[in-house]
N, C-alpha and C positions, 0 to 999 in steps of 0.2 A: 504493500500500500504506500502511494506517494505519504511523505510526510509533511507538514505544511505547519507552517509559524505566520501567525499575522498580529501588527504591529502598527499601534495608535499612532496616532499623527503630534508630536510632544505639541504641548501648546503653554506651557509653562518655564521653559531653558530659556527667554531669553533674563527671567530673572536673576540674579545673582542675591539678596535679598529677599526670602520665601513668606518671610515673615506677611503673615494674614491671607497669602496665594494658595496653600496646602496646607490648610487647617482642618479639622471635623466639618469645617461646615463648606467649605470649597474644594473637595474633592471628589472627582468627577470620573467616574465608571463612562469608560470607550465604549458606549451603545451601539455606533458604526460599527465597527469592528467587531461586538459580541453578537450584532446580527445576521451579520455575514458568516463567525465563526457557526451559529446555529444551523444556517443555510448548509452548510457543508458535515457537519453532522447528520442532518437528515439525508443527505446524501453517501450517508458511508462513510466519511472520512473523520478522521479523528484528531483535531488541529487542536496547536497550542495558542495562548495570547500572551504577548508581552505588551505590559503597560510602561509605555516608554516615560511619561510623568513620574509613574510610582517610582523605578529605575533611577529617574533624572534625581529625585530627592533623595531619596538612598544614598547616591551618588554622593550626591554633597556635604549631606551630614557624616558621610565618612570621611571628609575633609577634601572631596572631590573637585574637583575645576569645571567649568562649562567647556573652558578649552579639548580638557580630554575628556568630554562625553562622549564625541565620537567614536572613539576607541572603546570605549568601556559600552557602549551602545552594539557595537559591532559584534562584542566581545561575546557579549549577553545573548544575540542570535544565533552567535556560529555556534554558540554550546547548545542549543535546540538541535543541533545534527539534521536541518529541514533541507529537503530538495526544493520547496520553492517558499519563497518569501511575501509574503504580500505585506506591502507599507501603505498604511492610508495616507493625507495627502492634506495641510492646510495652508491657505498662502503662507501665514507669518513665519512658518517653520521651514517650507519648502527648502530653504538654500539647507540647513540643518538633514532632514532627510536625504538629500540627494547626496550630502559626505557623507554620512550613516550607511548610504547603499554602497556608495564606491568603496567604502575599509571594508561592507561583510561581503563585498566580490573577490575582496582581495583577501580577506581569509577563506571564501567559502567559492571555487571560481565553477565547480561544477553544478552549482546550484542556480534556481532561474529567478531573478527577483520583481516580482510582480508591483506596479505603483497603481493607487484610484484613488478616489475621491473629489473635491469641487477644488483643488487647486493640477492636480497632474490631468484631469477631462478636458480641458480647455486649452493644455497646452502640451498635449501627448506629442505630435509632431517635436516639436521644438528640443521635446525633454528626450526623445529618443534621439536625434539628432545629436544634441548634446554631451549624453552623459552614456557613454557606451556600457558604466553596469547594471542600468535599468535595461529589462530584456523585455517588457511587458506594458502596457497600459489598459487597464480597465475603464472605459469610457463611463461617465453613468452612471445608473443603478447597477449594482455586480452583483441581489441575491441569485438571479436564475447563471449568471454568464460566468460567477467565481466556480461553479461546483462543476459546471461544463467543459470549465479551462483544465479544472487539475483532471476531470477523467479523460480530457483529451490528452493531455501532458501525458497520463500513464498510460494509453493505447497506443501512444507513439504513434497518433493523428497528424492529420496537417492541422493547423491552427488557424487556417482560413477559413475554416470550417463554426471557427465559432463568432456567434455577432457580438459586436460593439468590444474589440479588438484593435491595438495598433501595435503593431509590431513590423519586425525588421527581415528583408526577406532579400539576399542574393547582395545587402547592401544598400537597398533602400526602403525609407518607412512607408509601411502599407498599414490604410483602415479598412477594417472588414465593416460590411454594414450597421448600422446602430443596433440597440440591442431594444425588444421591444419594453415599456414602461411596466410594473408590477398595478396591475390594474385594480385589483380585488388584493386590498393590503392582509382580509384577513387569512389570506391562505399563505402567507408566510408563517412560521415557526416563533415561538415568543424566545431572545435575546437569546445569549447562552451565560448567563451571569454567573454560573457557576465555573465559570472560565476567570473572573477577573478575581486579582488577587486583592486580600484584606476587604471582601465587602463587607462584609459582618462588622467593618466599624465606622462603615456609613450614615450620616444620618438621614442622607436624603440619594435619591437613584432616579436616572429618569426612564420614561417608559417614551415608546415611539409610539402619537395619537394621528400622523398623516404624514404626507408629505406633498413638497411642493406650494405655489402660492400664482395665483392667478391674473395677477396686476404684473406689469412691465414696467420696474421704475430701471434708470438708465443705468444707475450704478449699482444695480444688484447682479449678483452671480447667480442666485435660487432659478431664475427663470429659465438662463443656459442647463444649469444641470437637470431640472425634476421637468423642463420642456413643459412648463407654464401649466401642469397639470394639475388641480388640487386633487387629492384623496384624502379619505382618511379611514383610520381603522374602525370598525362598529366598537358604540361607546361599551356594550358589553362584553368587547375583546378585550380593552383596556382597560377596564375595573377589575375583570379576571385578572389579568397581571398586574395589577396595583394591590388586589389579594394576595394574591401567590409570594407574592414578593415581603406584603407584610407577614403572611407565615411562615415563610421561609429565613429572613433578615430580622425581624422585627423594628421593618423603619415604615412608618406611618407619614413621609413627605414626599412628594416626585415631582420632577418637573417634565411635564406634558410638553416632547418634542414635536413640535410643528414650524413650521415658519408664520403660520395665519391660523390661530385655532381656531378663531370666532368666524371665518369666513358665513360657514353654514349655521343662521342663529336657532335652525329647529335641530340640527344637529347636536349645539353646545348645549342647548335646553333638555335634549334626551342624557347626554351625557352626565350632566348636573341631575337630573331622578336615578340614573342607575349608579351614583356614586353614592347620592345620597341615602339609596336603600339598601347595599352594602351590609349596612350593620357596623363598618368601621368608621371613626372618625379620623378622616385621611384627608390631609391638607395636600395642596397642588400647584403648582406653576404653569403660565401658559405664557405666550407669544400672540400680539395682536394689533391689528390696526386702529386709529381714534374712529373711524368710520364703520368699523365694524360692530359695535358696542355700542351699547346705552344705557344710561340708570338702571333701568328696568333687570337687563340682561347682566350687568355689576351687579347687580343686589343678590340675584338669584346665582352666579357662579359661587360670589360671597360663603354665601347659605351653606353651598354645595359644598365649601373646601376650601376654596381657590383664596390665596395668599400672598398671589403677586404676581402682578403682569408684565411685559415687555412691551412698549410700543414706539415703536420708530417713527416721529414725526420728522426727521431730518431739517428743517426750515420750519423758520417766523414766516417767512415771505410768500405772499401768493403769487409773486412771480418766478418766485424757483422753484416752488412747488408743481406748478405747472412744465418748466422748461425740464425739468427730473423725470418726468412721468408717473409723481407722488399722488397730485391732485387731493390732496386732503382738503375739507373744509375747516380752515382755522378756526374760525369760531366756533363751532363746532366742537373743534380738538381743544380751545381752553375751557369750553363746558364741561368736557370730558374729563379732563385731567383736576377739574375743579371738585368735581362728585364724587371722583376716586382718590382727593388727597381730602376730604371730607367724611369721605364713609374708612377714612383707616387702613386702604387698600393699598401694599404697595406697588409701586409701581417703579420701574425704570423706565428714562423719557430722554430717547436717543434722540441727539441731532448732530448734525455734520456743518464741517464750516470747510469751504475754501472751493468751492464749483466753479469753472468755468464763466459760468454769466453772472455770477453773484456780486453786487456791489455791497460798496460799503454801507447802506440803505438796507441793501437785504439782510446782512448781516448784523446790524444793529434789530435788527425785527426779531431773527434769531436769540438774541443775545436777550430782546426782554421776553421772551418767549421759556427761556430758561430760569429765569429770574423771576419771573411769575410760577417756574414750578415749586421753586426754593420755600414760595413761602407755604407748604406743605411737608411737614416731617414725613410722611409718610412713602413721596415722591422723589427720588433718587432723579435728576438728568444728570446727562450724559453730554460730553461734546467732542466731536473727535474731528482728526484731521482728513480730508478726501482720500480716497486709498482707489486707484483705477485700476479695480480686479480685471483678472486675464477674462477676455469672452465676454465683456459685459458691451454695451452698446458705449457707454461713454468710452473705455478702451478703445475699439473702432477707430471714432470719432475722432480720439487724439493721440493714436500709437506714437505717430510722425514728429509727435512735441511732446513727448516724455522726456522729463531732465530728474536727474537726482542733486539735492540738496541736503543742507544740516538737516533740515525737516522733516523726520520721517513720517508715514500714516500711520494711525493708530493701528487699521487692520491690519499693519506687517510687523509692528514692534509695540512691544510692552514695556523695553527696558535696555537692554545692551547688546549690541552684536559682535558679534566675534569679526577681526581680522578675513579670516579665510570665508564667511558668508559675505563680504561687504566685495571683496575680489568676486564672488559668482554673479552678486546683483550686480555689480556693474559692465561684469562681462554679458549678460545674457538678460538686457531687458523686456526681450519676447516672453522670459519665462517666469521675470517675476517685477511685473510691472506694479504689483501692489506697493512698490517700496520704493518707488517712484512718483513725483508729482506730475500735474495737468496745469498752464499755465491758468490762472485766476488773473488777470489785468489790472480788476479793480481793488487787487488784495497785496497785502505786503503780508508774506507766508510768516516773515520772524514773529512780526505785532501779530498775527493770526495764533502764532503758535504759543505767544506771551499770555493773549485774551483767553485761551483756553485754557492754559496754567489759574491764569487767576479765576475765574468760575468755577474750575474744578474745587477749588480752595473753599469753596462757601459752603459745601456740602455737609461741614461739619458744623461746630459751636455754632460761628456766628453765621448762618444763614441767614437768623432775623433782622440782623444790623446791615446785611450785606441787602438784602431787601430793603429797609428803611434808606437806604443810603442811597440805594441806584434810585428808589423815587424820589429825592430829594435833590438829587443830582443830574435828574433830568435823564435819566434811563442810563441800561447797562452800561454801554458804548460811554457816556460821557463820563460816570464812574472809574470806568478801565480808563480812560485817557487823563482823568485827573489826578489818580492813586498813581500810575508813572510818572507822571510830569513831577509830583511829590518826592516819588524814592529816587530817579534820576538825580533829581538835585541836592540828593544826599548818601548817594554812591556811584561810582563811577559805571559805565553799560559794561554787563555780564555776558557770557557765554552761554548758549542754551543752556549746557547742561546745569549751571550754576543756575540759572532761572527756574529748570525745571527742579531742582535742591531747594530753594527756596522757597518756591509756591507750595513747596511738599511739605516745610519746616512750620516750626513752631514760629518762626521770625515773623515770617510772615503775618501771621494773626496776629502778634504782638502790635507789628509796626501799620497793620491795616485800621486796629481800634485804635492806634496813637492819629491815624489820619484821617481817624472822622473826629475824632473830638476837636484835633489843629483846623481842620479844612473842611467838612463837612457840615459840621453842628455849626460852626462860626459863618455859613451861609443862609442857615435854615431859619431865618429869624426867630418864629414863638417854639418852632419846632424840636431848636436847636438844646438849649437847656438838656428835655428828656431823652433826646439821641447822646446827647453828650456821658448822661447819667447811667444810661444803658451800656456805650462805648466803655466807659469805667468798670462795669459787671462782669462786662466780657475779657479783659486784663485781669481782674482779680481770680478770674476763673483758672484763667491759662495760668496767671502765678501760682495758684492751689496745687495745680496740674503738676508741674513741672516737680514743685516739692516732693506731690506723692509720690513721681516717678525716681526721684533722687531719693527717697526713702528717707524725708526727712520727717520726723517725730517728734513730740514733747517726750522728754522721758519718764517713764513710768517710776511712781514716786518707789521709796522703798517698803520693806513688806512690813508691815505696822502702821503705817502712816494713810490718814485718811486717803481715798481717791481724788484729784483733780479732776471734775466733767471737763471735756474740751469738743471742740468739734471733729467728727469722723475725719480722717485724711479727703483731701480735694474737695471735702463744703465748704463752702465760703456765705458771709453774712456780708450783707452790703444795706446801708442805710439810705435809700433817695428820698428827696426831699418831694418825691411823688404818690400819687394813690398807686402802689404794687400790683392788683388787680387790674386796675385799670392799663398800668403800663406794662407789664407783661403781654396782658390778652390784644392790646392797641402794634405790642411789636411782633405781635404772631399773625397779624391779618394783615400786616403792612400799612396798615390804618392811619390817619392823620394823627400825630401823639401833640398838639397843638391844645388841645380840649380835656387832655385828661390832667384831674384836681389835683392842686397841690398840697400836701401834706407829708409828714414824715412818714415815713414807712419802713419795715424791713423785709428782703431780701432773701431769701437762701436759694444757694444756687451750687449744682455739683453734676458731674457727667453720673449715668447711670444707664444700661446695658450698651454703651456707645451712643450713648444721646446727651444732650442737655437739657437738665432739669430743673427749671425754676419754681420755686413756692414761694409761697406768700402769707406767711405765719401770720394769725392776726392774736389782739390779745393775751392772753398768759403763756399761750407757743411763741410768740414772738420774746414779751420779756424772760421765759425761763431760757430759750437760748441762747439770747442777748448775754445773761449771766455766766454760761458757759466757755470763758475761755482762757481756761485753764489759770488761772490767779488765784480760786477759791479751791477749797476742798468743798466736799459735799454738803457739810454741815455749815457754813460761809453759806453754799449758795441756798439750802434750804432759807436760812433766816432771810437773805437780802428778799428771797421771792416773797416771802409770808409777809414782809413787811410793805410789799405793793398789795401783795393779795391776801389778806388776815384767814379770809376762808373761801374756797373754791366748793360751789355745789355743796354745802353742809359738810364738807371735810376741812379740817384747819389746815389752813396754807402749809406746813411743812410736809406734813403727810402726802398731801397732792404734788408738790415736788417731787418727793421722791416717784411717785407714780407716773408723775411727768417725765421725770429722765429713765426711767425703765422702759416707756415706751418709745422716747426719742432714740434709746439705745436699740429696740426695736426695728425703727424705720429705716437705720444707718446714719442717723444724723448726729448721733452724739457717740466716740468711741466706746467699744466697750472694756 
């Protein structure tokens, strides 16, 4: 029996830095590749899988290099002992796999090494041409054409014989005819998950609910590869294996792969009843358009499960969205994104900057497009750089004006590239045009790539002030241009990567709340004050921060001696001279803070599961914490309290103290 090794597409090597990429909660079971291995099990054959991610970490935390993954990737193959190789295939990796292949031909030279997926289908010629230890191309869909190729390979067939093929014959690359689409998804075989290593410490797995997607926008690959077809599996296939899975694993999350789940809304409405009658409570992820969905149809996924959506809006601008092939109704898409950062939903809210026709006009439309998502916690956006995938219509359009810059796409890099991948992209831009630009006229790529750095930046603490500020500043665009005009003038111009270090750093947030209290607040006439007083919140936070992360402490008193209460690590109390309810809820709507009362107030404010958390103590929560910091022992701060408040509810002030700090030690607000 042939023997067969097949082999994820790494989509993680280009970090050096793993930290938050390969954790319990981002990592990601090769579905691709477990589906095909099943395909070929039902066919007889009994394939291995190497997870080239899981490998890549390993790797490293053995004190490994990205440099020699290659070798150690290679390494890892030829010890499978497989006569054919199948590598799956994604732009950002591409240059990565094709070394990968050429070290395991040159350990393994009698063996055949097979490439597919959406970045080798589009550019099979080229890659065969190329890189003489690729011996194969699987166009397409591979379940029916992978299991056909190794029994042809073992009958010692001609290979013309099977469709949606490119391969090398006499010296030159030959396509055998396409291979037909998988029409009726549910006659394929469910994953082979029992193939992928460490799943049992998954928490979450995704399941395949269709494929393909029906719109033709310019810069997509999905449409070349799945040939504009939507399917999908019956919602009763996929709840079976969202079963099976939790019997099997015991992971009760998945994320439902589709490219457009909601295309068919009687379909996602069957879906949502056969999930929901189950018997399990099984949370889900999907992929979807703002056009495809509505309150109605959110509410009811909600019910079902459903825990967080994807939606690619790419542009603010109705004239790019048009000139893309997006055609979204914007207004529309902020109704949407408004009901679903309302009802608690979350949501990723992709957009793209640097198109071809995009002016600076469209791109500021963009920019408050994003900025209006911000002011929803629940709503993650997204902004990335243009990336002109191999096969897409916009590729076409502008092969002939591909140039490579410092700028790279987002779709082709995450983080660093090696020497020896930067030598293949710029020897062969037919094959990996993703890591390439398209000229933009009306755009300067560096300030493009700057504007992205700093919006990405708002995602965390301060979103609210980053909100309050771009309205105050006359939208995003006029923000971004006034926060640089600021730091310029008090350091000299950086290097991307130093930009991209920075927007990533704590400094950042530091020196952004110094520049709305200097430059922001000091324009907002009545405004200004409670921005300013916010501005200050958000400093006090990140100084908390930084403490907790330095492990700095009051030290704990010695054993005999009464306790000091103090405050938990990273809460912080802040005093504005504002109504706290009022200004917190005024800086979470982005709302005019012009109107709200003035009075003293207290504060508390501290991150909490990766968020920021602000309360608003009123009354004896407010003076018992006030007391708290660390000056008094216990018995100190009981008397000072009793002596504001002699009795609390028919208990005498001292006694409710103590009942007050048992429960503030409780909530994590007061150390224990």
């Amino acid at each position: 029996m042939v023997r067969v090794t097949l082999a994820s597409a790494p989509t993680i090597t280009e970090y050096r830095d793993l930290t938050g990429v390969w954790d319990d909660e981002n990592r990601r079971v090769p579905l691709t590749v477990l589906v095909l291995a099943s395909a070929l099990e039902g066919a007889g054959f009994e394939p291995r899988v190497l997870d080239l991610d899981a490998h890549y970490v390993a790797w490293i935390e053995r004190g490994g290099t990205r440099e020699g993954f290659v070798d150690r990737a290679a390494d890892d193959l030829a010890g499978h002992g497989a006569d054919v190789y199948g590598l799956s295939t994604i732009c950002s990796s591409y240059p990565l796999t094709l070394r990968i292949a050429s070290a395991l031909k040159r350990r393994v030279p009698s063996s055949t090494i097979v490439l597919g997926g959406p970045q080798a289908t589009p550019t099979d010629v080229e890659t065969l041409r190329a890189f003489p230890a690729v011996d194969l191309v699987v166009r397409g869909e591979a379940d029916g054409v992978l299991p056909q190729l190794i029994s042809t390979l073992e009958a010692g067939q001609d290979l013309r014989g099977v469709r949606g093929l490119t391969l090398r014959r006499d010296g030159t690359v030959e396509r055998t005819p396409d291979s037909p689409l998988v029409e009726d998804l549910d006659t394929l075989r469910p994953a082979a998950y029992h193939l992928s290593d460490g799943i049992r410490h998954r928490h979450s797995l995704p399941v395949e609910a269709g494929r393909g997607c029906p719109f033709g926008c310019t810069f997509c690959s999905t449409s070349r590869f799945f040939g504009r077809r939507f399917r999908t599996r019956s919602p009763g296939r996929i709840v079976e294996d969202m079963v099976s899975l939790h019997r099997a694993y015991g992971v009760r999350r998945f994320e439902l792969v589709h490219d457009n789940f909601t295309v068919d809304v009687r379909w996602v409405r069957d879906f949502c009843g056969a999930v929901s009658s189950c018997g399990l409570r099984l949370r889900w992820t999907c992929s979807s358009r703002t056009d495809s969905v509505d309150a109605e149809l959110l509410s009811e996924m909600r019910r079902a499960g459903c825990r967080g959506v994807f939606f690619g809006v790419e542009s603010g601008s109705a004239t790019v969205q048009r000139s893309i092939g997006k055609r979204l109704d914007l207004p529309r898409t902020r109704e949407l994104l408004g009901i679903a950062g309302r009802r608690r939903i979350h949501a990723v809210v992709s957009f793209i900057a640097g198109f071809p026709e995009e002016t600076a006009e469209d791109l500021g439309a963009t920019v408050d497009l994003f900025v209006e998502a911000l002011r929803f916690e629940s709503l993650e956006p997204q902004l990335g750089i243009l990336s002109p995938l191999s096969g897409t219509p916009l590729y076409r359009q502008h092969r002939e004006e591909l140039f490579l810059d410092e700028v790279l796409p987002d779709m082709a890099w995450h983080g660093e590239q090696d020497d020896a991948d930067r030598v293949l992209v710029a020897r062969h831009p037919e094959i990996f045009s993703s890591f390439y630009a398209v000229p933009a006229r009306w755009l300067d790529r560096r300030d493009t790539y700057e504007l992205r750095s700093f919006l990405l930046a708002f995602r965390g603490d301060i979103r609210w002030l980053a909100v309050l500020a771009a309205r105050l500043a006359g939208g995003g665009m006029k923000l971004f241009d006034a926060f640089r005009r600021w730091r310029t003038a008090q350091s000299r111009e950086w290097t991307l990567p130093e930009l991209d270090a920075y927007y990533r750093g704590p400094r950042f947030c530091e020196e952004f709340t110094q520049f709305v209290r200097e430059d922001v607040a000091l324009r907002a006439s009545d405004e200004g004050p409670p921005l300013s007083a916010l501005a200050s919140l958000f400093a006090e936070v990140q100084r908390a921060e930084r403490d907790r992360e330095r492990g700095l402490r009051v030290e704990s008193p010695a054993r005999g001696f009464p306790r000091r209460p103090r405050l938990a690590p990273g809460v912080v109390l802040f005093r504005v001279g504002f109504d706290g309810a009022a200004l917190i809820l005024g800086a979470r709507r982005g709302a005019d803070l012009s109107h709200v009362p003035r009075r003293d107030s207290l504060l508390v404010a501290r991150r909490r599961r990766g968020r920021l958390e602000v309360l608003h103590p009123e009354g004896i929560a407010s003076d018992l914490l006030a007391l708290c910091d660390g000056t008094r022992d216990e018995e100190a701060v009981a008397r000072a309290f009793a002596q504001c408040h002699p009795e609390v509810g028919g208990v005498e002030g001292e006694e409710a103290c103590a009942v007050g700090l048992s429960v503030m030690v409780k909530r994590g607000l007061i150390a224990g």
